[in-house]
C-alpha positions as CSV (number, residue, x, y, z in Angstrom):
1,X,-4.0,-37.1,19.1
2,X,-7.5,-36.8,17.8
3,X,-9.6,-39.8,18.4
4,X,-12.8,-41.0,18.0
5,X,-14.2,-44.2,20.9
6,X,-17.4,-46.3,20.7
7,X,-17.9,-48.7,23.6
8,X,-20.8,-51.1,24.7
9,X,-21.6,-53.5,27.7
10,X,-21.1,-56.9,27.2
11,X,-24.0,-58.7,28.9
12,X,-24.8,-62.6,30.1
13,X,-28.2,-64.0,29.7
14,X,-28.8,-62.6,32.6
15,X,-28.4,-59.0,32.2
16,X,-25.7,-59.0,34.5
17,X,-22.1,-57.6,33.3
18,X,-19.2,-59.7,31.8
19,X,-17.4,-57.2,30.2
20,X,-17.0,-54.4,28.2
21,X,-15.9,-54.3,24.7
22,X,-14.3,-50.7,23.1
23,X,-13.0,-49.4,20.2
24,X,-10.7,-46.1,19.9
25,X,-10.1,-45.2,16.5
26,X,-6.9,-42.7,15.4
27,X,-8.9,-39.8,13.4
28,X,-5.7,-37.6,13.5
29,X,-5.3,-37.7,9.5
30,X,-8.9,-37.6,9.4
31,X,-9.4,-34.2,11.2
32,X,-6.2,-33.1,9.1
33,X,-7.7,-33.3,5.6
34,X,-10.9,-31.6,7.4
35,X,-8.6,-28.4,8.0
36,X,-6.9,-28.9,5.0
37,X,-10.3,-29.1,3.2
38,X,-11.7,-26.1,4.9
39,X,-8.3,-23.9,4.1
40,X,-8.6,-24.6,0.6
41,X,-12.5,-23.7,0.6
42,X,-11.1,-20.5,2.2
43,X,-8.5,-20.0,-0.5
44,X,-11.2,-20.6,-3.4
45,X,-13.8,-18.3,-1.9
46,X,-11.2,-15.3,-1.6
47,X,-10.0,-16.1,-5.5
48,X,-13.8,-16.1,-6.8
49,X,-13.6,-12.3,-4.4
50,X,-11.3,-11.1,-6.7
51,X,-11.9,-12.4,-10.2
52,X,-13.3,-9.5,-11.2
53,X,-10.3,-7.5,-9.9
54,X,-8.2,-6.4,-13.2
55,X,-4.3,-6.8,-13.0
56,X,-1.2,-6.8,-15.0
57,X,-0.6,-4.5,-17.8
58,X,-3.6,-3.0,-19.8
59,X,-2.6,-1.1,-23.7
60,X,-4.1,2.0,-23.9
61,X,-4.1,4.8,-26.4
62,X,-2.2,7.2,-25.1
63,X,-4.1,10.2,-27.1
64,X,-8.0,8.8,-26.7
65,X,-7.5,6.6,-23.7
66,X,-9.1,3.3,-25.5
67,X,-7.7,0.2,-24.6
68,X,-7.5,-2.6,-26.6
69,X,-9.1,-5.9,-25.1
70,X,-7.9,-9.3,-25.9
71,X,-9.1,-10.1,-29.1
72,X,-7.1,-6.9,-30.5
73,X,-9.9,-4.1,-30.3
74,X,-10.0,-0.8,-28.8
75,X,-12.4,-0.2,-26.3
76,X,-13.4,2.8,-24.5
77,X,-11.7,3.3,-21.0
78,X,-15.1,3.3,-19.2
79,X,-16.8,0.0,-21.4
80,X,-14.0,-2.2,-20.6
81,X,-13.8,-1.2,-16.7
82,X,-17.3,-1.8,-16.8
83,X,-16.7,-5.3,-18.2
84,X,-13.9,-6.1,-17.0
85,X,-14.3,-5.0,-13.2
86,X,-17.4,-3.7,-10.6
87,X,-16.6,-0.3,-11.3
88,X,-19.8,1.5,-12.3
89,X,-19.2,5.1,-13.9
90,X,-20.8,8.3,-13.3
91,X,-19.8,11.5,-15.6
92,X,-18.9,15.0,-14.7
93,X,-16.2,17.0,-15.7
94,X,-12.5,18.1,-14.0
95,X,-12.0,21.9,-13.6
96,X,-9.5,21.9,-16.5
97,X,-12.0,20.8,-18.8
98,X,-14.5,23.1,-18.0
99,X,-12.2,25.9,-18.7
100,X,-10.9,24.6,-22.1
101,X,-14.0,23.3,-23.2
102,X,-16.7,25.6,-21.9
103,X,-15.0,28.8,-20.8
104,X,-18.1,31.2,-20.9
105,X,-19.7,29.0,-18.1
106,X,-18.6,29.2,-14.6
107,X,-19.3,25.3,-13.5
108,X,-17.3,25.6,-10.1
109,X,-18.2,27.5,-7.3
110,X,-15.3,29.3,-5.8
């Protein structure tokens, strides 16, 4: 059991001692809601973590790669990441583009 306990000295005119008088108070449900408090803080700072994590289903085109955002209009794949998530982009180019797209320049090294 948690408890919390105040005592004092009960005192004649004198100074000398009569008694003592004490109070020990259950703080069981107290220190309860306390943990339960501090949990659900825990809880709500993990949630705000992830609210920019992107979930669930997302419609994209499956010739241009645009994906259409919530109010019905088609975004491209690297604006709504951006918006939608921490991800920061960076371009460059896969080996298969280079070749179909600029096959008089050797990008790669081999």
């Amino acid at each position: 059991m948690d408890c919390q306990i105040s005592a004092t000295v009960r005192r004649s005119m004198d100074g000398s001692i009569e008694g003592y008088q004490g109070i020990i108070r259950d703080t069981t449900e107290m220190k309860q809601k306390d943990l339960e408090k501090e949990r659900l803080i825990a809880d709500l700072q993990k949630a705000l973590a992830e609210v920019k994590k992107l979930s669930g289903l997302l419609p994209i085109c499956m010739h241009c790669k645009k994906i259409r955002d919530d109010q019905g209009y088609w975004k491209q794949m690297e604006e709504y990441l951006a918006k939608h998530s921490e991800a920061q982009f960076s371009h460059s180019i896969c080996r298969e583009c280079a070749e179909k797209y600029y096959p008089d320049i050797d990008i790669f090294d081999e």
